[in-house]
C-alpha positions as CSV (number, residue, x, y, z in Angstrom):
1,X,20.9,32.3,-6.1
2,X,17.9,30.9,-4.1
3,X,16.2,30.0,-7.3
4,X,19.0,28.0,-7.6
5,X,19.8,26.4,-4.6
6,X,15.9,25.3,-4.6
7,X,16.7,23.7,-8.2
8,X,19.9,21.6,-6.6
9,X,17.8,20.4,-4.0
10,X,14.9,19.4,-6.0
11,X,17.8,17.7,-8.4
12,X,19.2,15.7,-5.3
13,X,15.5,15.1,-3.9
14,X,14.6,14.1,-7.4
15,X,17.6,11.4,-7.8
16,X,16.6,10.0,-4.7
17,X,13.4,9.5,-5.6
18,X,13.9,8.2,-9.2
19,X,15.9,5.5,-7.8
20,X,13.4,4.7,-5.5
21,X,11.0,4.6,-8.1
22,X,13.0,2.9,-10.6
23,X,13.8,0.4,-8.0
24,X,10.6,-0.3,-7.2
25,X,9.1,-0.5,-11.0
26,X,12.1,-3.3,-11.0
27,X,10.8,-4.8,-7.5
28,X,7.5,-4.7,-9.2
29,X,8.6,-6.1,-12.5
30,X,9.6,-8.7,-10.3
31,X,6.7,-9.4,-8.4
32,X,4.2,-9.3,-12.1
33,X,7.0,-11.8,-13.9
34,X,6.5,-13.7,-10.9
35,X,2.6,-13.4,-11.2
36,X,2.6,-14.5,-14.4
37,X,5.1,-17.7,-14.2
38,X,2.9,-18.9,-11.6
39,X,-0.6,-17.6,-12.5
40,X,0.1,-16.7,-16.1
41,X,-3.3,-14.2,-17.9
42,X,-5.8,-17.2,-16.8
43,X,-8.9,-16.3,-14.8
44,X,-7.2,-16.2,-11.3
45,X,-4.9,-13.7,-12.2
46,X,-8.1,-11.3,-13.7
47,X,-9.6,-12.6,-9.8
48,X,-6.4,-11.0,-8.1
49,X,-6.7,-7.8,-10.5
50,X,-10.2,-7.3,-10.0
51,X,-9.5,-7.5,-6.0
52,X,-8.1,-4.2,-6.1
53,X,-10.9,-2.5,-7.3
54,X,-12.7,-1.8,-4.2
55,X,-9.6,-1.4,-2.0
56,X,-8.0,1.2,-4.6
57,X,-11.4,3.1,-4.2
58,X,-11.7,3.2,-0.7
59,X,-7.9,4.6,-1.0
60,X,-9.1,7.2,-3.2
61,X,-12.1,8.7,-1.3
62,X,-10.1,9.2,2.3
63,X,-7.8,10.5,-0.7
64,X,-4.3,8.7,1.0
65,X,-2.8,8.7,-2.4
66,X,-3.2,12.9,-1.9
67,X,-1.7,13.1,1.5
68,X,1.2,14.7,0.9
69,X,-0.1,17.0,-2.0
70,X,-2.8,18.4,0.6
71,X,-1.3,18.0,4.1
72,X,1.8,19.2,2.9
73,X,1.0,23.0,2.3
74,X,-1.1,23.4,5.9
75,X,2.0,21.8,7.8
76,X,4.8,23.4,5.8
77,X,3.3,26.8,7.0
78,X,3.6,25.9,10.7
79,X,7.2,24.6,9.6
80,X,8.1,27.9,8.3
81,X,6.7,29.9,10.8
82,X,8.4,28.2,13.7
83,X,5.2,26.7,15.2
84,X,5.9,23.0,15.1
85,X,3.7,22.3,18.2
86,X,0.6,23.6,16.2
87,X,1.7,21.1,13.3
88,X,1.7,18.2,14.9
89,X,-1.6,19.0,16.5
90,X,-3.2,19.4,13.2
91,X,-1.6,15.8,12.0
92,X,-2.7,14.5,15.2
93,X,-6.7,15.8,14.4
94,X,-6.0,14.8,10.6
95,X,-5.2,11.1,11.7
96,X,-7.7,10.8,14.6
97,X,-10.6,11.8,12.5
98,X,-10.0,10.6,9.0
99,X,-8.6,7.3,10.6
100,X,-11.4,6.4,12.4
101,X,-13.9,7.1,9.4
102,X,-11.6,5.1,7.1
103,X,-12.0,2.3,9.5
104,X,-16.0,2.6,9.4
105,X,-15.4,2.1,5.6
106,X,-13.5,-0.7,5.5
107,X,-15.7,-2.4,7.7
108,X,-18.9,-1.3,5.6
109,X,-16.8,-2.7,2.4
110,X,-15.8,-5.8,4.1
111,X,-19.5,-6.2,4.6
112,X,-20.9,-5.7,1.8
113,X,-17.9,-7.1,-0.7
114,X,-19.7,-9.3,-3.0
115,X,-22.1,-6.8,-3.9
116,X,-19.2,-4.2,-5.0
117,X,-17.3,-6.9,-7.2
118,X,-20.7,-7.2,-9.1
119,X,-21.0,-3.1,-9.9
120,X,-17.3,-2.3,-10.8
121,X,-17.0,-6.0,-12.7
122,X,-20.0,-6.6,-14.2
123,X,-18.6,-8.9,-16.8
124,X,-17.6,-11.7,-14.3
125,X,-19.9,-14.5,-14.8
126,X,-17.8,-17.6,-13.6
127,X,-18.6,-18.3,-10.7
128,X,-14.7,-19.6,-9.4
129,X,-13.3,-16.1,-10.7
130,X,-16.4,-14.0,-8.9
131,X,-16.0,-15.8,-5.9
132,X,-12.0,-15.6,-5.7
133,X,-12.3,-12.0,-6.2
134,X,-14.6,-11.2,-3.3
135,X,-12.3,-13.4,-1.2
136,X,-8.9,-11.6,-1.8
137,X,-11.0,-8.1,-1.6
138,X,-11.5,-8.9,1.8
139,X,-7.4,-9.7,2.2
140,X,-6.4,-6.8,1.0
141,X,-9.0,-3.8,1.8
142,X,-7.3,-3.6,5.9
143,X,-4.1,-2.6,3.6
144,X,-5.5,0.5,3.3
145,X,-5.4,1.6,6.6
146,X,-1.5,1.2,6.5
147,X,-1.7,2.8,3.8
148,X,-3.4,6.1,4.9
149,X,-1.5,6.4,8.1
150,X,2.0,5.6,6.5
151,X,1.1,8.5,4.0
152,X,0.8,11.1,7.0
153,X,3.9,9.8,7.9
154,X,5.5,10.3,4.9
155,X,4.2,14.0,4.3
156,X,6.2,14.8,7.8
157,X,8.7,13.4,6.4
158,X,8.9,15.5,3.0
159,X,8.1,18.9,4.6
160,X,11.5,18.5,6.9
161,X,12.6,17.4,3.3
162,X,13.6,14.1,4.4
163,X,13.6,11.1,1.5
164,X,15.2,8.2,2.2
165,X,13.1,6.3,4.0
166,X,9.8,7.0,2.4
167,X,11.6,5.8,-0.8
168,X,11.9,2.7,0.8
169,X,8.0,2.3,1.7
170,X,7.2,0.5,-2.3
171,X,10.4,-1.2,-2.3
172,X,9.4,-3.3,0.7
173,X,5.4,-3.4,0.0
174,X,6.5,-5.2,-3.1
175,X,8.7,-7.7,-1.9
176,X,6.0,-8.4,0.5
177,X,3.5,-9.0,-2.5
178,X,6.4,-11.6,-3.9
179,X,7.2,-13.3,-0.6
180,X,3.3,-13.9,0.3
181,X,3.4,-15.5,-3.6
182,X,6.0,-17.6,-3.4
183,X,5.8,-19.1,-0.1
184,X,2.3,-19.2,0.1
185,X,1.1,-20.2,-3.8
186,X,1.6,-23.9,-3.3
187,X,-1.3,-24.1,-0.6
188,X,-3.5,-21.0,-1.5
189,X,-2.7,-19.9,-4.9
190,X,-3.2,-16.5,-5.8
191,X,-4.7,-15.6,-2.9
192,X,-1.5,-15.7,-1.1
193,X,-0.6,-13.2,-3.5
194,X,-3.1,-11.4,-1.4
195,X,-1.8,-11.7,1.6
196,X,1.4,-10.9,0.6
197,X,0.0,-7.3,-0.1
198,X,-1.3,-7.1,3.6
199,X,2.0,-7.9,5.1
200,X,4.2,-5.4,2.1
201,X,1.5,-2.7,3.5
202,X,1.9,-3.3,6.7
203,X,5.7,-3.3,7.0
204,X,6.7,-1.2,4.0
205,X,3.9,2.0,4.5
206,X,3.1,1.6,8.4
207,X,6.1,0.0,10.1
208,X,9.2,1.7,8.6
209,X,7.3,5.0,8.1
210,X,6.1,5.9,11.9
211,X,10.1,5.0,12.7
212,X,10.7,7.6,10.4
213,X,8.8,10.0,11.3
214,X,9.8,9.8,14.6
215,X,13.4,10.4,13.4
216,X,11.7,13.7,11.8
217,X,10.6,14.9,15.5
218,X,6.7,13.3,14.8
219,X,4.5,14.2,17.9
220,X,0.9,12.6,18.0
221,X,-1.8,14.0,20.5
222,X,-4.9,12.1,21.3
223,X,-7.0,15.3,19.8
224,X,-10.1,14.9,18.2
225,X,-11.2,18.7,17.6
226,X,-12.7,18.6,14.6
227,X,-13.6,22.3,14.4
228,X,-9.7,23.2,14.3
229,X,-9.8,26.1,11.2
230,X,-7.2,23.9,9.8
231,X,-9.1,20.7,10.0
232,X,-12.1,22.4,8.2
233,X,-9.6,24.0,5.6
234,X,-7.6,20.1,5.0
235,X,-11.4,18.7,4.2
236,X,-12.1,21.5,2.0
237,X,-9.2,21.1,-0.4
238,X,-9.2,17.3,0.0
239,X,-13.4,16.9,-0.6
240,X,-13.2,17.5,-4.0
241,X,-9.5,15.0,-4.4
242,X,-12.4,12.6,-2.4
243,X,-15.2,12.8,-5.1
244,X,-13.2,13.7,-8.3
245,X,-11.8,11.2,-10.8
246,X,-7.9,11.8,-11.4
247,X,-6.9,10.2,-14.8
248,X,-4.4,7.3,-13.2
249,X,-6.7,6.3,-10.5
250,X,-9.3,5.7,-13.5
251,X,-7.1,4.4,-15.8
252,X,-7.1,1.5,-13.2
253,X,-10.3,0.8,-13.2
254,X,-11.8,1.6,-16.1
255,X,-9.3,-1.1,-17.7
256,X,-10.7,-3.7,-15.0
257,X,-14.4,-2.7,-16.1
258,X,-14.1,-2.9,-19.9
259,X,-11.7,-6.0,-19.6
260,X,-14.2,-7.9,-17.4
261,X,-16.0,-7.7,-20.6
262,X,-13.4,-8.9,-22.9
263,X,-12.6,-13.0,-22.9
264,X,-10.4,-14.7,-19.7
265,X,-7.2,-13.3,-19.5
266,X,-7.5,-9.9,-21.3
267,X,-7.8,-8.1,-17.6
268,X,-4.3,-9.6,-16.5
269,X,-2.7,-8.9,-19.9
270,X,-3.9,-5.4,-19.9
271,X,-2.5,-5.1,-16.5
272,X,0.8,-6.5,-17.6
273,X,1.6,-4.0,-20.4
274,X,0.6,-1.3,-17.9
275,X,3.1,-2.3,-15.6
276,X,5.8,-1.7,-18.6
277,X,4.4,1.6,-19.1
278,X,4.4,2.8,-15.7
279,X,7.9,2.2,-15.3
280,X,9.1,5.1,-17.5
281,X,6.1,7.1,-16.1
282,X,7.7,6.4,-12.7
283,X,11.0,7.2,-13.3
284,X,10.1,10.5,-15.6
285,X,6.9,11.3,-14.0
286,X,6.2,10.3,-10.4
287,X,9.7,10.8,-9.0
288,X,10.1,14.1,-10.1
289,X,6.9,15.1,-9.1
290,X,7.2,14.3,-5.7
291,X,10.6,16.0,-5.3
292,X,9.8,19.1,-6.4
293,X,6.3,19.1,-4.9
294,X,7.6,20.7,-1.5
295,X,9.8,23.0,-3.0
296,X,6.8,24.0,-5.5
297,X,4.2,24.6,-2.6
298,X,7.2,26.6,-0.4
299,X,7.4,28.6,-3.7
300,X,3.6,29.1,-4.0
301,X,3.3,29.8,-0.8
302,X,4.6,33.1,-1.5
303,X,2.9,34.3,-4.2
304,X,5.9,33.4,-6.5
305,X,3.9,32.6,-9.5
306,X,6.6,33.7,-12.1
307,X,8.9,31.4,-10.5
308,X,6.2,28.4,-10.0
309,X,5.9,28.9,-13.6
310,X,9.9,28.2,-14.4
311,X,9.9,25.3,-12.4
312,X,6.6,23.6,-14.1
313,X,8.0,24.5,-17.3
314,X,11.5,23.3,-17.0
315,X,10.4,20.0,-15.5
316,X,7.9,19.4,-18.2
317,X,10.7,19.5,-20.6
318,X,12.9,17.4,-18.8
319,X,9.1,15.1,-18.5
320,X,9.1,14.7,-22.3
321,X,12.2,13.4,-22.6
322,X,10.3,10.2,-21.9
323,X,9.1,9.7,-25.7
324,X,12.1,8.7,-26.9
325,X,12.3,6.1,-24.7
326,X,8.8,4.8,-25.2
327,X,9.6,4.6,-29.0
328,X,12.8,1.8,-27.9
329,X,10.1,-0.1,-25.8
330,X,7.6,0.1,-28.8
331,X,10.3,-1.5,-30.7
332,X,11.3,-3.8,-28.4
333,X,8.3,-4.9,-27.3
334,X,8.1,-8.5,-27.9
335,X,11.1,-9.1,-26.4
336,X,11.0,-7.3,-23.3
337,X,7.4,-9.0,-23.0
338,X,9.2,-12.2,-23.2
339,X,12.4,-11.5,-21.3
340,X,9.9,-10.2,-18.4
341,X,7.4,-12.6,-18.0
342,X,7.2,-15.9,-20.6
343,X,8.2,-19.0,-18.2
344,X,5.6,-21.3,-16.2
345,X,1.9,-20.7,-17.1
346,X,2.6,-17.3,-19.4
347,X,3.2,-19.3,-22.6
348,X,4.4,-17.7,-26.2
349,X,0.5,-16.8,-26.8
350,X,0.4,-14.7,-23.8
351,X,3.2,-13.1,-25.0
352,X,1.9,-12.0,-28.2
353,X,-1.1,-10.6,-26.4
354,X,0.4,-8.6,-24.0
355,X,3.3,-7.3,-26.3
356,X,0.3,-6.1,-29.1
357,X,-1.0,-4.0,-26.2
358,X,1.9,-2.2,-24.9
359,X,2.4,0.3,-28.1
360,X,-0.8,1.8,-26.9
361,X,0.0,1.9,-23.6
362,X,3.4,3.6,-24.1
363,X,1.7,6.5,-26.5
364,X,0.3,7.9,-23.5
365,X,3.4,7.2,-21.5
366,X,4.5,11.0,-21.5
367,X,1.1,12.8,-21.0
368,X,0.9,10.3,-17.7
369,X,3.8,12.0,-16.7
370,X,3.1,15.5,-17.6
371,X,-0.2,15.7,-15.9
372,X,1.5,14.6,-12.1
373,X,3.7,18.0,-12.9
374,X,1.0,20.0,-14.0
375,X,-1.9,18.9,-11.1
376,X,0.5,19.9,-8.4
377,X,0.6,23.4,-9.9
378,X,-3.0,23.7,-8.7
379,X,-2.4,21.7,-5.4
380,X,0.6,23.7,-4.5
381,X,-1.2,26.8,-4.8
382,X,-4.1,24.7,-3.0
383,X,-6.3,24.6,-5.4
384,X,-8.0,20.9,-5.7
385,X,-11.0,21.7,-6.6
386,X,-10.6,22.6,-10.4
387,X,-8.4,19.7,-11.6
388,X,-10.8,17.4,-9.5
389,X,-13.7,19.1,-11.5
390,X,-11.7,18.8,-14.7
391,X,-10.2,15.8,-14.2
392,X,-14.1,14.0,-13.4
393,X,-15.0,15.4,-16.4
394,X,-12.3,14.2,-18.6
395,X,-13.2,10.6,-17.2
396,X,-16.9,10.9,-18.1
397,X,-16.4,12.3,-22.1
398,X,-13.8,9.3,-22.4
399,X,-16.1,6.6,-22.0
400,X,-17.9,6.3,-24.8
401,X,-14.7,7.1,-27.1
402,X,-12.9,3.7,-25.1
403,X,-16.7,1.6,-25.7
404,X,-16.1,2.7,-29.3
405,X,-12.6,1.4,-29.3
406,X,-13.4,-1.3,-27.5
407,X,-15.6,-2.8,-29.9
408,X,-13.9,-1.7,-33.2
409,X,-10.4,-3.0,-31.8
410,X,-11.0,-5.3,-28.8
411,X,-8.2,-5.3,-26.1
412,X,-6.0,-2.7,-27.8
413,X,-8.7,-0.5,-28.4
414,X,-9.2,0.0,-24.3
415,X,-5.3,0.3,-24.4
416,X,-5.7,3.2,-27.1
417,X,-8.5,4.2,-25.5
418,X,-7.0,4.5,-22.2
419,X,-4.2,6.4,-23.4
420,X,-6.0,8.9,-26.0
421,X,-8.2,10.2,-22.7
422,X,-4.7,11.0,-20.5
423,X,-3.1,12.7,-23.7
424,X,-6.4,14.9,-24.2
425,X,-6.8,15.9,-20.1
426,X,-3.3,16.6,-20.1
427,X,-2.8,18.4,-22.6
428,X,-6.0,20.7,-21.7
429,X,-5.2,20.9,-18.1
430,X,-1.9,22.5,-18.9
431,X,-3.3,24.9,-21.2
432,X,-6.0,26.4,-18.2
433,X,-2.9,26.3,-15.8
434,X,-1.4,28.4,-18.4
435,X,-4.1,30.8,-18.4
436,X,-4.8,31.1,-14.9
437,X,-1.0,31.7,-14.3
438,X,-0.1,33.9,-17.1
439,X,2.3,31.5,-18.5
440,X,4.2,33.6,-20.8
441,X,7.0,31.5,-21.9
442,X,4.7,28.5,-22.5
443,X,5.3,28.1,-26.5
444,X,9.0,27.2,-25.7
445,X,7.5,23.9,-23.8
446,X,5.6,23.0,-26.9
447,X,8.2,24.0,-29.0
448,X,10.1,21.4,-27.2
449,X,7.3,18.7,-27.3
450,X,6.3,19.4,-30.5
451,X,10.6,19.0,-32.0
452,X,10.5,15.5,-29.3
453,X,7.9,13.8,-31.7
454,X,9.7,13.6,-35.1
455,X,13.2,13.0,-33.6
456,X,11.4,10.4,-31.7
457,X,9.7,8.9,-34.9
458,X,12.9,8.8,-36.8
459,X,15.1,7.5,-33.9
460,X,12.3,5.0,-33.5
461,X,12.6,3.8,-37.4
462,X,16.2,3.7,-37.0
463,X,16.0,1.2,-34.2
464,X,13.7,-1.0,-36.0
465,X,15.8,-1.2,-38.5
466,X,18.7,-2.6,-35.9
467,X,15.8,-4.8,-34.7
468,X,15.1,-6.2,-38.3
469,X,18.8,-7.0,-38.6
470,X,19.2,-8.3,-35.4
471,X,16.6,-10.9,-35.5
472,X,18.2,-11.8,-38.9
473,X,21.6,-13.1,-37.0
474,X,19.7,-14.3,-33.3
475,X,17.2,-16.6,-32.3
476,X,14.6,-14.3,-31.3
477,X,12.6,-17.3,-29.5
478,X,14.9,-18.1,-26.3
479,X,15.8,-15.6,-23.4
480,X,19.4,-15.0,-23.7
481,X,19.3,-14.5,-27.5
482,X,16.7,-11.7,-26.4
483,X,18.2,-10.6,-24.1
484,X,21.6,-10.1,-26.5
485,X,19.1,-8.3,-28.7
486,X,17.6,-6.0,-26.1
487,X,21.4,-5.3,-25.1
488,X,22.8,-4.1,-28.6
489,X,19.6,-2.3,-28.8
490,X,19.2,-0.2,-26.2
491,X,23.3,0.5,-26.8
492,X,22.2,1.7,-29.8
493,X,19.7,4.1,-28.4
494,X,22.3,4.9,-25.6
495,X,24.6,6.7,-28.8
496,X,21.9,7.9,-31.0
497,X,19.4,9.8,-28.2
498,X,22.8,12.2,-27.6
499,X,23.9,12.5,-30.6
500,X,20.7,13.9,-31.8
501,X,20.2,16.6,-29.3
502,X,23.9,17.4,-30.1
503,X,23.3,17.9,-33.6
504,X,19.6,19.6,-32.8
505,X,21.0,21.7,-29.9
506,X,18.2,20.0,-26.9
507,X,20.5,21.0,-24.1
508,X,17.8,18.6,-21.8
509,X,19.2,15.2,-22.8
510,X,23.0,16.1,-22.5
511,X,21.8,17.5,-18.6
512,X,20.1,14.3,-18.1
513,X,22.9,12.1,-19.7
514,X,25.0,14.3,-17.2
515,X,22.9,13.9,-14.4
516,X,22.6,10.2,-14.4
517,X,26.4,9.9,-14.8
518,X,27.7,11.9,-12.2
519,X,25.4,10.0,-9.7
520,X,26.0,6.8,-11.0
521,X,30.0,7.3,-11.3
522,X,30.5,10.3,-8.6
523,X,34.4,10.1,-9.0
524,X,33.3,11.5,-12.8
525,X,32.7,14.4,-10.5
526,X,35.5,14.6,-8.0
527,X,37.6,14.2,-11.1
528,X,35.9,17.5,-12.9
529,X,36.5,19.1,-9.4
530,X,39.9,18.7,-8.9
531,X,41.8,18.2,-12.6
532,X,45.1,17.4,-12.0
């Protein structure tokens, strides 16, 4: 029963998160067609890209992006023991002391600026694009002090197991991205761009955050005791979070690196097809992760490990369901390149580049996803030091495999490259989780995975075949017609996706067909309820 009840929760968490994150990937679709109408893949959209280098660094070594996954544990344990006035004196010594050093860094950064720029993107020589960078670097590192305090808040937040209104914090930060753009393009270009990201950050992860962790009972203490045992024992499993290389943080930058490299525009295409993938690694991987990552560390914290190991397994499944759906966006890629972003300054060539990328991108859509699940294994049972170790290591054997790539296949080889290096560190991360854990019923998740890829493959040559046909009868060349195509397409997919796990007996599409209906069209439910 509490098994159960745990499982409900994490199902109504999760739905509030996917929407969230799907909402956002939309926001942010959004924001990128509205990047590229306006700046297009010329060199002052690779100028904005590279900007983010340093600032999405200096996020990664006070580790805000791992707030929740560390803080989490050491506050849910006051929580559970009744001893909320110790909790909040540990946030309070958490945010005094990590605050004030991530200040000192941002001002060393702003300082030294042009210097950084020239070791993460070596292959800028123009001038105009070196010198952009380095200006909107200097916008947008502050952000990431709203950034690290608005995660605190949000980790308050998920421990009383309240959503809402951290699902709200990327919905706003990107509609602050698009409003700095369009009101502020015509005078500064894509540096208002830039400033847009200040103001999203500001309002979306700061603002709207401390108001709701207030509503969650937040206390703050002006407490600067460094020597608190939990203080030493936050740093300790967040050091190694600090120093290690997760596989999405590098993706990020190791695209920016080898595309500096590559001709004008190949950074901002890159970043484009990435976008596309990340919305199905969103929706399938980030969302559910951080729904069930407080219910998975309550469950660790108590030794649970057979349990732990039901949840990760289960959710995985339900994780892999996203390879059907990167096959319909390999297929329709050209067209939902075009129906996204071809107007203004991203022309039909731009097009072409960006939709030859995105089939390597969306092969490693699913292992993207599955290594969120299988990291917060480890962190829920507060163990950061392995999968950083791992994780580094992963990074470092990758790079020569993407140089190879690189030069053998250009652009898409990064893409492929990029995506071979998750697949690999995911799949192997899972396997020592498995082995530390004693996962005994881990051959029925690659059973699963391993049934996925053929259905997928054959779904995904039936759909081309629609696609052939289609383009046969519509103009493929002007927006509606593509978007008429995209339509009957993804109907297409809609039918087929649940007739096959009929017929094959996968039980975990007609749940998630089930799922999404009954939240989308709750009288379904009432209806089911009460028959009458």
């Amino acid at each position: 029963m509490e098994t159960s009840n745990t499982l409900k929760k994490i199902g109504f968490a999760t739905f509030i998160m996917m929407a969230s994150v799907f909402a956002s990937r939309i926001i942010g679709l959004v924001r990128e067609s509205t990047i590229a109408w306006m700046g297009g893949v010329k060199a002052s959209v690779d100028a904005y890209q590279v900007a983010f280098i340093i600032p999405e660094i200096l996020n990664h070594i006070v580790a805000s992006g791992f707030l929740s996954i560390t803080f989490i544990p050491i506050f849910a344990y006051y929580l559970s023991n009744n001893r909320d006035e110790e909790g909040f004196q540990v946030f309070s010594i958490i945010f005094n002391g990590f605050g004030l050093m991530l200040l000192g860094f941002i001002a060393i950064t702003m300082a030294w600026t042009p210097q950084f720029v020239r070791i993460f993107a070596p292959g800028i020589t123009d001038p105009f694009t070196f010198n952009l960078a380095v200006k909107m670097t200097r916008i947008i590192i502050p952000a990431q002090f709203f950034f690290f305090t608005g995660g605190l808040f949000m980790a308050v937040q998920f421990t009383k197991e309240r959503f809402l209104i951290p699902a709200l914090a990327p919905l706003i930060y990107n509609i602050g991205i698009i409003t700095g753009g369009i009101f502020l393009y015509p005078v500064l270009g894509m540096e208002g761009f830039a400033w847009g990201v200040l103001g999203g950050a500001f309002f979306g992860s700061f603002l709207l955050q401390l108001v709701g962790a207030r509503q969650a009972g937040l206390r703050y203490y002006f407490n600067f005791n460094i020597s608190h045992p939990d203080f030493l024992k936050y740093i300790l499993l967040t050091l190694p979070l600090m120093v290690g290389l997760t596989m999405t943080f590098s993706t990020e930058i190791l695209m920016k690196f080898f595309g500096s490299f590559l001709s004008e525009g190949s950074i901002a295409a890159m970043n484009y097809g990435l976008r596309i993938m990340f919305i199905l690694v969103g929706f399938f991987g980030q969302a559910v992760g951080m729904a069930s990552y407080p219910f998975m560390a309550k469950i660790a914290a108590k030794g649970d490990l057979v349990r732990l190991n039901h949840m990760i397994n289960q959710t995985l499944k339900f994780i892999f369901l996203v390879m059907p759906f990167s096959v319909l966006f390999m297929v329709l890629r050209k067209e939902i390149v075009m129906i996204l972003f071809q107007r203004g300054a991203f022309d039909l060539q731009a097009t072409q580049l960006t939709a030859s990328i995105l089939p390597f991108f969306m092969a490693g859509a699913f292992a993207f996803s599955a290594q969120t699940i299988v990291s917060r294994g480890y962190y829920a049972l507060q163990n950061t030091l392995f999968p950083a170790i791992f994780s580094t290591l992963c990074v470092l054997a990758s790079l020569p495999m993407i140089y190879g790539l690189m030069k053998l296949l250009g652009i898409r080889g990064v893409a492929l490259g990029l995506s071979l290096s998750v697949i690999l560190s995911s799949l192997l991360l899972f396997e020592c989780w498995n082995r530390k854990s004693r996962n005994t019923h881990k051959k029925e998740v690659y059973y699963f995975f391993f049934k996925l890829i053929p259905i997928s493959l054959v779904l995904g040559g039936v759909l081309q075949g629609i696609l052939m046909g289609l383009r046969q009868i519509f103009d493929a060349g002007t927006l509606g017609q593509n978007l008429i195509i995209c339509t009957i397409t993804g109907l297409a997919f809609s039918v087929l996706l649940p007739l096959f796990g009929v017929l094959l007996r996968i039980t975990e599409i007609s749940i998630l067909y089930d799922k999404i209906f009954r939240r989308i069209l709750p009288w379904r439910k009432k209806m089911a309820e009460n028959p009458k």
